[in-house]
N, CA, C and O atoms as a printed pandas DataFrame, in Angstrom:
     atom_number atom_name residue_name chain_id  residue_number  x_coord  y_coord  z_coord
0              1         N          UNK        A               1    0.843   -1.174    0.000
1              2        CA          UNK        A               1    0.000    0.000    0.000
2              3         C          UNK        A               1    0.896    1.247    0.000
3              4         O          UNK        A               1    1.941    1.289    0.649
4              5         N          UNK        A               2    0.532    2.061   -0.606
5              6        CA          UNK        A               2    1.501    3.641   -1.145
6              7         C          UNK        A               2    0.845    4.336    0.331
7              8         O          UNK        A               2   -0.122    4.062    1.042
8              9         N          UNK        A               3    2.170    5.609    0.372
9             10        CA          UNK        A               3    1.672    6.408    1.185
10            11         C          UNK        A               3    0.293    7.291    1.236
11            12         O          UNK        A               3   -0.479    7.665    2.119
12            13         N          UNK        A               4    0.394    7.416   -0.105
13            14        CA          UNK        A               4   -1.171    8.049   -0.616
14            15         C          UNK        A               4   -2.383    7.152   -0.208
15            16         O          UNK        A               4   -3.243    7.605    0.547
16            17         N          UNK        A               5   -2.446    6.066   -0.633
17            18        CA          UNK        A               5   -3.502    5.024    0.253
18            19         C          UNK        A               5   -3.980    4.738    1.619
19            20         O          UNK        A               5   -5.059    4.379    2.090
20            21         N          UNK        A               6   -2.566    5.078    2.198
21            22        CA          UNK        A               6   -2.828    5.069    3.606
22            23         C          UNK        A               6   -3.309    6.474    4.202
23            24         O          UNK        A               6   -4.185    6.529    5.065
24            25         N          UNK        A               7   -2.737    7.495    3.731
25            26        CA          UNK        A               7   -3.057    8.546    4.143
26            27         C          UNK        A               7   -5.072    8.818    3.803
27            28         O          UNK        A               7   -5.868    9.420    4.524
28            29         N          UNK        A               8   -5.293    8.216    2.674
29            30        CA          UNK        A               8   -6.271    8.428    2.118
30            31         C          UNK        A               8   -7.633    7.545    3.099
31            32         O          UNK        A               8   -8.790    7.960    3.154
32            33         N          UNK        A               9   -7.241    6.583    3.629
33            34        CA          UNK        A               9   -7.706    5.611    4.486
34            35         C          UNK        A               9   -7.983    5.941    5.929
35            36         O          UNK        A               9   -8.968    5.573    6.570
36            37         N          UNK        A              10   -6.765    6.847    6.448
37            38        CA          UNK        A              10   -6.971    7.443    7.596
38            39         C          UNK        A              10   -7.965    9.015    7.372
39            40         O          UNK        A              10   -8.842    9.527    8.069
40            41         N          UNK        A              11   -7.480    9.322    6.381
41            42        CA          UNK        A              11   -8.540   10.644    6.044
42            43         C          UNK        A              11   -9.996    9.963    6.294
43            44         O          UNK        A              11  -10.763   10.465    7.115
44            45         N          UNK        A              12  -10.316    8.907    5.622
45            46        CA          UNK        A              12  -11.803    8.356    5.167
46            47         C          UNK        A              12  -11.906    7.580    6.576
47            48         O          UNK        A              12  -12.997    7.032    6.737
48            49         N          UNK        A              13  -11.133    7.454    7.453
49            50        CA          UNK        A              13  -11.412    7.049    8.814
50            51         C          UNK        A              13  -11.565    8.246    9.806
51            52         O          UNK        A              13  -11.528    7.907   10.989
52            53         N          UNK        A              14  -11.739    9.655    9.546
53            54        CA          UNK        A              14  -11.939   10.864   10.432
54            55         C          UNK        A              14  -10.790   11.545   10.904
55            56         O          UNK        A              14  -10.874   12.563   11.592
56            57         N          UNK        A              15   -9.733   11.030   10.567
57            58        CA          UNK        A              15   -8.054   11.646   10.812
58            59         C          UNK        A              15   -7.904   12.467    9.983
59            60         O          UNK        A              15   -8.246   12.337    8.808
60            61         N          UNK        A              16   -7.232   13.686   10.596
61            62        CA          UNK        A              16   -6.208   14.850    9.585
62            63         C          UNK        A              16   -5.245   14.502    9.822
63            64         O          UNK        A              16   -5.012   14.378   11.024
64            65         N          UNK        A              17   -3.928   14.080    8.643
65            66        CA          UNK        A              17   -3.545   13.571    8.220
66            67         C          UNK        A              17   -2.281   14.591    7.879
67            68         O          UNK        A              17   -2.695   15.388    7.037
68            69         N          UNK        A              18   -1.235   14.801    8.132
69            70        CA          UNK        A              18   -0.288   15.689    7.737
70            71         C          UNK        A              18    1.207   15.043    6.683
71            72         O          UNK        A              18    1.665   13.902    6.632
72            73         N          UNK        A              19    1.490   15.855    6.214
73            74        CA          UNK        A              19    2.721   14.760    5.410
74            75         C          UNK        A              19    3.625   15.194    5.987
75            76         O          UNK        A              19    3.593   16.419    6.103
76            77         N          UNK        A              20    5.076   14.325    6.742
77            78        CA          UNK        A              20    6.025   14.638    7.496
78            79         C          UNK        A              20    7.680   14.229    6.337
79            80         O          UNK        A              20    7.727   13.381    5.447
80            81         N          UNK        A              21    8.841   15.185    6.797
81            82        CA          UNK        A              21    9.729   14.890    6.194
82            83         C          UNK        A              21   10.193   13.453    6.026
83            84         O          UNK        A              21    9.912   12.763    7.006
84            85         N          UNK        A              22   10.714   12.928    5.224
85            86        CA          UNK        A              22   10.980   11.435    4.933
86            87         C          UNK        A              22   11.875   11.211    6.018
87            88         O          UNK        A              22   12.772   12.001    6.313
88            89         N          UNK        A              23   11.504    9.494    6.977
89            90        CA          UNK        A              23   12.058    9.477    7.738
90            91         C          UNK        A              23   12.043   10.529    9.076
91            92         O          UNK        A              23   12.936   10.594    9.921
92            93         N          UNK        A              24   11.006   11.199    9.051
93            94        CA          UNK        A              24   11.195   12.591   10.323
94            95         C          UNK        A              24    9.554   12.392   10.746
95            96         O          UNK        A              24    8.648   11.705   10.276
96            97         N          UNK        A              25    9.679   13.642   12.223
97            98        CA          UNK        A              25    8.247   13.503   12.695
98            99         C          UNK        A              25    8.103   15.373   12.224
99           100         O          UNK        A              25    7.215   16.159   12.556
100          101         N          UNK        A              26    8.897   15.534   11.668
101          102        CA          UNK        A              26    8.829   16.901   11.097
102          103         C          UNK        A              26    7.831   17.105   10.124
103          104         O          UNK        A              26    7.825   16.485    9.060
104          105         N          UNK        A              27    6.735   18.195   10.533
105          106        CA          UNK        A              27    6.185   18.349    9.373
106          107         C          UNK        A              27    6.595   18.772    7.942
107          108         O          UNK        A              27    7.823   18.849    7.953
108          109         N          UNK        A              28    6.216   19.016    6.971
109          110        CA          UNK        A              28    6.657   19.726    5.567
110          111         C          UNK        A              28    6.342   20.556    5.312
111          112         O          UNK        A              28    6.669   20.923    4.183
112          113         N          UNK        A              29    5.541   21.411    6.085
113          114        CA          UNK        A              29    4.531   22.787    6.443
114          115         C          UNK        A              29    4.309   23.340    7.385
115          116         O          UNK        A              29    4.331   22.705    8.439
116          117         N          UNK        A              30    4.019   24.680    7.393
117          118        CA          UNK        A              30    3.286   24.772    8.984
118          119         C          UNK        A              30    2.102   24.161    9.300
119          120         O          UNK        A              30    1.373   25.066    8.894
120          121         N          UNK        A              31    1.412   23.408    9.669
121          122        CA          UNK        A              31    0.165   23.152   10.532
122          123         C          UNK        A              31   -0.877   23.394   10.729
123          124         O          UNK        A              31   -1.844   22.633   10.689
124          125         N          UNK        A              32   -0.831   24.806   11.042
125          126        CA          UNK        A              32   -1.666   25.203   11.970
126          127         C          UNK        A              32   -3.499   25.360   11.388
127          128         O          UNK        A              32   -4.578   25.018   11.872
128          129         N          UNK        A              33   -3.048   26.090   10.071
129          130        CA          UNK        A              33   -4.195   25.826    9.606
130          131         C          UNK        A              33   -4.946   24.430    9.431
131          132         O          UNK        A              33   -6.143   24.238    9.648
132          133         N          UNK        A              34   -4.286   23.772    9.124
133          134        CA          UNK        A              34   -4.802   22.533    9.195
134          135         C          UNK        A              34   -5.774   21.557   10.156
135          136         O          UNK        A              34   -6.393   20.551    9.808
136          137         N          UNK        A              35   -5.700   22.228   11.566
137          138        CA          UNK        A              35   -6.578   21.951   12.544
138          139         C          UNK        A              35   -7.690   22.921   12.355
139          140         O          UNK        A              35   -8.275   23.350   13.349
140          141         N          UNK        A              36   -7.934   23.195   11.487
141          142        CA          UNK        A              36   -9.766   24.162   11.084
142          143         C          UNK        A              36  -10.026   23.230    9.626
143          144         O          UNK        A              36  -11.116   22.687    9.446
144          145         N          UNK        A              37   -9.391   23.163    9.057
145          146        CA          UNK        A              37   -9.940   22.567    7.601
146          147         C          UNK        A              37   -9.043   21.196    6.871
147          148         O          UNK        A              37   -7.856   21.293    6.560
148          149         N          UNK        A              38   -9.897   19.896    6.675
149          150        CA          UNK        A              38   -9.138   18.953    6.189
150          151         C          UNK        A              38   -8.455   19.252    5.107
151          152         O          UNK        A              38   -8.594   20.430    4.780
152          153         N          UNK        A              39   -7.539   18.421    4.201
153          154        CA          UNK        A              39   -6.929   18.655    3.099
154          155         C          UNK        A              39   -7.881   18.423    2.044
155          156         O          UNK        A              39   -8.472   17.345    2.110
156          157         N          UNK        A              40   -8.184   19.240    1.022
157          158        CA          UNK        A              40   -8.489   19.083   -0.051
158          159         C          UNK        A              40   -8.406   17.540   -1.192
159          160         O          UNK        A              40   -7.598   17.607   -2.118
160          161         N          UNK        A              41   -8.839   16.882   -1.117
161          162        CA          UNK        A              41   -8.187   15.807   -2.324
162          163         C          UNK        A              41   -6.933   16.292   -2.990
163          164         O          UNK        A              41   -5.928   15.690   -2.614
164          165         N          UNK        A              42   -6.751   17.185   -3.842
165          166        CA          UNK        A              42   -5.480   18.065   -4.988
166          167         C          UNK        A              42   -4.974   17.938   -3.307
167          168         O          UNK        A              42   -5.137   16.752   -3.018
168          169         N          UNK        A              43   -4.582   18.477   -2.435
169          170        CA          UNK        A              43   -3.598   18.789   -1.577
170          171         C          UNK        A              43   -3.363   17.587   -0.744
171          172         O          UNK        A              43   -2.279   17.437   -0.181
172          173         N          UNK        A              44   -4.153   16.874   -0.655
173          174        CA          UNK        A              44   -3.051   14.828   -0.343
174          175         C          UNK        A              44   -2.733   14.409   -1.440
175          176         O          UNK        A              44   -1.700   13.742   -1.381
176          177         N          UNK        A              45   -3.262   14.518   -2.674
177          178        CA          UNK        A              45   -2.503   13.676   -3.537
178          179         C          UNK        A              45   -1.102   14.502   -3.856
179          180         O          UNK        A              45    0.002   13.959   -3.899
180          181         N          UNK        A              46   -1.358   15.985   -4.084
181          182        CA          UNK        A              46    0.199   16.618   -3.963
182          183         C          UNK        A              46    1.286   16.339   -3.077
183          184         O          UNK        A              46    2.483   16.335   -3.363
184          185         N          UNK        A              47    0.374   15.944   -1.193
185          186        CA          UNK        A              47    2.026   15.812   -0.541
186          187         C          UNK        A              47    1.816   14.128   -0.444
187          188         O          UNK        A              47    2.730   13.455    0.034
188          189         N          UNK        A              48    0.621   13.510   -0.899
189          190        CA          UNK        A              48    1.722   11.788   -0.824
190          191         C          UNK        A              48    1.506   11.646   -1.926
191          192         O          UNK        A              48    0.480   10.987   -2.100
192          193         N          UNK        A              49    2.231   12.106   -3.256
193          194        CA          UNK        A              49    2.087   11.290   -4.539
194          195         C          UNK        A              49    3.716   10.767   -4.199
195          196         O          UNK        A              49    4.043    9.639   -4.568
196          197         N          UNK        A              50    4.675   11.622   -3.502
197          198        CA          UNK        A              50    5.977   10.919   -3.464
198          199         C          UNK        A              50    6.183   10.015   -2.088
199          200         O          UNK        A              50    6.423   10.546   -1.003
200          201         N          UNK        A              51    6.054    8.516   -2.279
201          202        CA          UNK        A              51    6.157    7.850   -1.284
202          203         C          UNK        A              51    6.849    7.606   -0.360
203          204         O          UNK        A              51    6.791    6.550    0.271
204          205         N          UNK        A              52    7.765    8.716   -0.081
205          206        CA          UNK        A              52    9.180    9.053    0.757
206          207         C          UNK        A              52    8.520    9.471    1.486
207          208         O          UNK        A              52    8.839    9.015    2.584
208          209         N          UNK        A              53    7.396   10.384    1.589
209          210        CA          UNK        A              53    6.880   10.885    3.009
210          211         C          UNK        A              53    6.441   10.239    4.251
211          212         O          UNK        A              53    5.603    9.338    4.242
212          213         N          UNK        A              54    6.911   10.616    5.160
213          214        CA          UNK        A              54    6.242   10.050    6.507
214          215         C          UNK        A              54    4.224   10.462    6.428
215          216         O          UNK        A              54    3.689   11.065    5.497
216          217         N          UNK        A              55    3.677   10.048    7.375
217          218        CA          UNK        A              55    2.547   10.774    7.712
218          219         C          UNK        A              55    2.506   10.941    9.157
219          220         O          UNK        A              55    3.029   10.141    9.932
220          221         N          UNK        A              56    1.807   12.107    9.550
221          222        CA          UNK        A              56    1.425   12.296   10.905
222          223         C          UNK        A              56    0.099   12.681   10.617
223          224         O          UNK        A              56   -0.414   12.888    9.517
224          225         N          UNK        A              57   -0.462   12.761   11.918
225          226        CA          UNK        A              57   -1.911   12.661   12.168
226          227         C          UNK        A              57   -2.153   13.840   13.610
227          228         O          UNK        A              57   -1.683   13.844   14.748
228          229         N          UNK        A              58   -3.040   14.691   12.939
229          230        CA          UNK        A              58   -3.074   15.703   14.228
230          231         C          UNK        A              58   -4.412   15.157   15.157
231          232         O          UNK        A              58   -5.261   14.341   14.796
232          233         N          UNK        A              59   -4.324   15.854   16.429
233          234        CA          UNK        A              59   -4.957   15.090   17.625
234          235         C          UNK        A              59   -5.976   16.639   16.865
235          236         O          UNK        A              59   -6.012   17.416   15.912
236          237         N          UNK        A              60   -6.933   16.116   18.687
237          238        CA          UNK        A              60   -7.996   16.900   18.252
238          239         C          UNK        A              60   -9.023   16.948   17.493
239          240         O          UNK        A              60   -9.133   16.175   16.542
240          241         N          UNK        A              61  -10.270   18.190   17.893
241          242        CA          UNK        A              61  -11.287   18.550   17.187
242          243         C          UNK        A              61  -11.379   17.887   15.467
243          244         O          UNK        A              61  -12.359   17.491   14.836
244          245         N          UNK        A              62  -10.282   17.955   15.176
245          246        CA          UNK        A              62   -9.939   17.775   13.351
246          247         C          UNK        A              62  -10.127   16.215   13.315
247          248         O          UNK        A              62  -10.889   15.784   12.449
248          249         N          UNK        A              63   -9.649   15.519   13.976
249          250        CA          UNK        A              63   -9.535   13.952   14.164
250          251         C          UNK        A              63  -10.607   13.281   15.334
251          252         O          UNK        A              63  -10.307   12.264   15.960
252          253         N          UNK        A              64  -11.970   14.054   15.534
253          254        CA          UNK        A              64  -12.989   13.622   16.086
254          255         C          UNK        A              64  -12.316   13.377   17.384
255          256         O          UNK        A              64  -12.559   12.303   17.934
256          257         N          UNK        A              65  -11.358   14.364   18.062
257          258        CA          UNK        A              65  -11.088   14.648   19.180
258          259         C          UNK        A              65   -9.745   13.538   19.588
259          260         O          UNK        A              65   -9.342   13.568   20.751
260          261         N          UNK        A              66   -9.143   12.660   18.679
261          262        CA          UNK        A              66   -8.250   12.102   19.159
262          263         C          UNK        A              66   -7.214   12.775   20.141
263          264         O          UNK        A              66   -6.704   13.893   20.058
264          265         N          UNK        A              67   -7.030   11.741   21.145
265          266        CA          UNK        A              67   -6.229   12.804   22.220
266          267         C          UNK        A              67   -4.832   11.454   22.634
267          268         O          UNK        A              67   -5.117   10.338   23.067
268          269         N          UNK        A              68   -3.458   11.912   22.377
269          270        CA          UNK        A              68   -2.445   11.044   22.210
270          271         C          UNK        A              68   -1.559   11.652   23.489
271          272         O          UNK        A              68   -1.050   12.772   23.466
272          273         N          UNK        A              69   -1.460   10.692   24.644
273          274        CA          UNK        A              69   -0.693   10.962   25.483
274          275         C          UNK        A              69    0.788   10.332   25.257
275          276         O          UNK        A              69    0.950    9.112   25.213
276          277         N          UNK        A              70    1.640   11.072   25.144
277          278        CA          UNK        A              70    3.403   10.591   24.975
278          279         C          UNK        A              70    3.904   10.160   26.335
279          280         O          UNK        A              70    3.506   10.933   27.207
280          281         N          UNK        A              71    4.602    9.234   26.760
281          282        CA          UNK        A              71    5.389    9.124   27.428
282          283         C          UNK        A              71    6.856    8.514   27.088
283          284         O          UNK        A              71    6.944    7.467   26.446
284          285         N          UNK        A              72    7.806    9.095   27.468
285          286        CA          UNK        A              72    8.822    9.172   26.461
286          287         C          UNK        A              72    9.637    7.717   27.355
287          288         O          UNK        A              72   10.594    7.287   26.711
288          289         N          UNK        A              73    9.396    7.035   28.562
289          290        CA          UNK        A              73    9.602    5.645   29.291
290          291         C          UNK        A              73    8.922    5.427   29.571
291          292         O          UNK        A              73    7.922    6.143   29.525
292          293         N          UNK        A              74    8.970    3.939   30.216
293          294        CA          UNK        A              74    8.090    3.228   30.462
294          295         C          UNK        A              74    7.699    3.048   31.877
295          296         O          UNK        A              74    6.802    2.348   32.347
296          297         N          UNK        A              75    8.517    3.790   32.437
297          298        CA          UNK        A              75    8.834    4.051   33.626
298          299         C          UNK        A              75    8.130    5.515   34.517
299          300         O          UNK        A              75    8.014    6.025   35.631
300          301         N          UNK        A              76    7.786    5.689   33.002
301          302        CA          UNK        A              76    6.999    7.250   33.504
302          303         C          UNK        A              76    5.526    7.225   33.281
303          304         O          UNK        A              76    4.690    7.955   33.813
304          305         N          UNK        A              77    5.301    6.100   32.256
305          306        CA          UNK        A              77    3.935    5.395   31.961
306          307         C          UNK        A              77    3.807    4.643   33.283
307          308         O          UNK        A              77    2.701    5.073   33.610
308          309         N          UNK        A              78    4.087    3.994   34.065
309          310        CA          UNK        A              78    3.875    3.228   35.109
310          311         C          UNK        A              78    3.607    3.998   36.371
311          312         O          UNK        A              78    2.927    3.663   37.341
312          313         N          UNK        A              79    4.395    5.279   36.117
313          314        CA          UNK        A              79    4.029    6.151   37.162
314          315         C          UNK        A              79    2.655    7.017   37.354
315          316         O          UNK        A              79    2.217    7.594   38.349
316          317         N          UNK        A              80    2.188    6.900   36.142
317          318        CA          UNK        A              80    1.182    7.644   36.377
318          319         C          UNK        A              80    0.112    6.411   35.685
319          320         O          UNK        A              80   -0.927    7.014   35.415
320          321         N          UNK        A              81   -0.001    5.290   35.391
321          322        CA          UNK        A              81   -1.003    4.819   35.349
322          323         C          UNK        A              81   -1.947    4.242   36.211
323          324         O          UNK        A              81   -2.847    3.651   35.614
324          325         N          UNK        A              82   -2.036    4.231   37.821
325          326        CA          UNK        A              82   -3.104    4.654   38.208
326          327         C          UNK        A              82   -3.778    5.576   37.917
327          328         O          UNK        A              82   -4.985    5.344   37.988
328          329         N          UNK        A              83   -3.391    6.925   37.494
329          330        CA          UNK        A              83   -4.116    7.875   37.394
330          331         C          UNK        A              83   -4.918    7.750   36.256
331          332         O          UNK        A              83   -6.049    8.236   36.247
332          333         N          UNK        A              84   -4.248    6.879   34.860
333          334        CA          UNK        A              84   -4.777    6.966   33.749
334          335         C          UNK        A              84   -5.946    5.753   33.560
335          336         O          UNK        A              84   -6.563    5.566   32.512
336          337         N          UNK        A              85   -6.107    5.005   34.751
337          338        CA          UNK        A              85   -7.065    3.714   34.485
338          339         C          UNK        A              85   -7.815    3.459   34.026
339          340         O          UNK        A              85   -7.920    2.341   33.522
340          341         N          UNK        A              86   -8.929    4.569   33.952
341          342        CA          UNK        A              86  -10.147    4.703   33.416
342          343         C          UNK        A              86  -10.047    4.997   31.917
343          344         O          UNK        A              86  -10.600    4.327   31.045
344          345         N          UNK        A              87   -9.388    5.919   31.746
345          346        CA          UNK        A              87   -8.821    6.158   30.216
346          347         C          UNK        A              87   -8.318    4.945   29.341
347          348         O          UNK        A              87   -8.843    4.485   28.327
348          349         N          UNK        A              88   -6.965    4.471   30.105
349          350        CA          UNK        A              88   -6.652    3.179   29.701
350          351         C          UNK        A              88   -7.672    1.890   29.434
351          352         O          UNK        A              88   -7.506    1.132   28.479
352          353         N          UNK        A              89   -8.480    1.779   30.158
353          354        CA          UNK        A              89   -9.321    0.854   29.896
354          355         C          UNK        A              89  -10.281    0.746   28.172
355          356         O          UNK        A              89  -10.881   -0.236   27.734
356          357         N          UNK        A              90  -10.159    1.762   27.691
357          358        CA          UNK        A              90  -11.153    2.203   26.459
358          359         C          UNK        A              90  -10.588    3.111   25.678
359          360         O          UNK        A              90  -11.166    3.932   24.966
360          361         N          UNK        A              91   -8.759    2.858   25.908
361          362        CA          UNK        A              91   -8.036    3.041   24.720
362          363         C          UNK        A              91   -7.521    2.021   24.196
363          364         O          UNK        A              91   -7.834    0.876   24.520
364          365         N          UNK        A              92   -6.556    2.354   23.205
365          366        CA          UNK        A              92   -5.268    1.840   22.329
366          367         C          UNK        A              92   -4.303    2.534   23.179
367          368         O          UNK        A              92   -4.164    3.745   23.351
368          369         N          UNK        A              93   -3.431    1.199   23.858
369          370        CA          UNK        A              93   -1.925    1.384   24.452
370          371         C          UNK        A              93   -0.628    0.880   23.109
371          372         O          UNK        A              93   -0.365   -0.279   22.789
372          373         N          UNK        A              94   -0.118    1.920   22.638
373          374        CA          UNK        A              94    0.842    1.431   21.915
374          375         C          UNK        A              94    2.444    1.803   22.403
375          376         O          UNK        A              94    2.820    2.941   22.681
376          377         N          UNK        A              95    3.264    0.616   22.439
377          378        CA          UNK        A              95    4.610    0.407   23.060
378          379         C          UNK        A              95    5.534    0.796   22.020
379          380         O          UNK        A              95    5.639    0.322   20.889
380          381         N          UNK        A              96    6.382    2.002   22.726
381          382        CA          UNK        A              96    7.033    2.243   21.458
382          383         C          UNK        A              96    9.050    1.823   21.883
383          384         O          UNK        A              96    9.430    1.684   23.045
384          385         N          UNK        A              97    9.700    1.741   21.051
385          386        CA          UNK        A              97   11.462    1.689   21.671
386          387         C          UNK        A              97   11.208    2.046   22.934
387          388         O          UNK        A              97   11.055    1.109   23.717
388          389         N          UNK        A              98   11.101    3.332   23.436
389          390        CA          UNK        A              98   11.441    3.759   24.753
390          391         C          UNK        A              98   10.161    3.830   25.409
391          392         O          UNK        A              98   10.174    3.289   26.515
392          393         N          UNK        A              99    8.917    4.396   25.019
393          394        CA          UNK        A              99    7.968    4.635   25.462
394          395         C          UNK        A              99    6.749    3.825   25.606
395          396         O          UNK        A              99    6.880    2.604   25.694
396          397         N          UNK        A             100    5.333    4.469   25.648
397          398        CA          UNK        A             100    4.267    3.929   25.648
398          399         C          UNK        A             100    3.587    5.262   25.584
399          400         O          UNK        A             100    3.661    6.250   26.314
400          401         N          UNK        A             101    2.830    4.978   24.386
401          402        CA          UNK        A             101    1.356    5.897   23.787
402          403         C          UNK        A             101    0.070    5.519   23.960
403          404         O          UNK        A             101   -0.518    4.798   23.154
404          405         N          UNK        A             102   -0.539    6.063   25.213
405          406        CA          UNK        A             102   -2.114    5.868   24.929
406          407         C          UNK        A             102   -2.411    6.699   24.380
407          408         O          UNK        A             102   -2.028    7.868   24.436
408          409         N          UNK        A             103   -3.678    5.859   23.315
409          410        CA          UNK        A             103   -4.481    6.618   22.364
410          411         C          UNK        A             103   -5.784    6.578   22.769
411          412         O          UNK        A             103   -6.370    5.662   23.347
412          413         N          UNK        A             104   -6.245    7.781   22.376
413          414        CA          UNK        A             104   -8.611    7.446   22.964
414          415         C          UNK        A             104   -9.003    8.196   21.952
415          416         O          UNK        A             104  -10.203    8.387   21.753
């Protein structure tokens, strides 16, 4: 599957969808507008027609409120997951190298 497909998939799943430098969590733009108005069709197929791009995905209102907590160890996820229990229960926990990302 091309980057364009996927990006196109998460669009058609309620995600805004950003194109990031190849290999980077860097965007290729500023942003900001982008949390008021999705991309146009012409403006995803312009930034994933080249399949070098990363994608990112903005949280928030734009993405039906997705809300992505970082913890950069696992050790810092453990520390505060009592607090997060309820949350945790009726998310996506994803384990990353160093960390752990809940998603809701």
């Amino acid at each position: 599957m091309t980057q364009l497909e996927l990006a196109m998939k998460y669009r058609e799943s309620g995600l805004q969808v950003l194109a990031l430098r190849e290999n980077s969590k860097e965007p290729l733009e500023p942003w900001k507008e982008y949390q008021q108005r999705p991309l146009t069709d012409s403006e995803l197929f312009e930034r994933f027609k080249d399949d070098r791009k990363n994608i990112g995905i903005l949280c928030g209102p734009i993405s039906n409120n997705l809300l992505v907590i970082d913890f950069d160890s696992k050790r810092a996820f453990e520390e505060y997951r009592r607090d997060l229990e309820p949350l945790l229960n009726r998310s996506l926990v994803t384990k990353t190298r160093r960390g752990v990302h809940p998603v809701s």
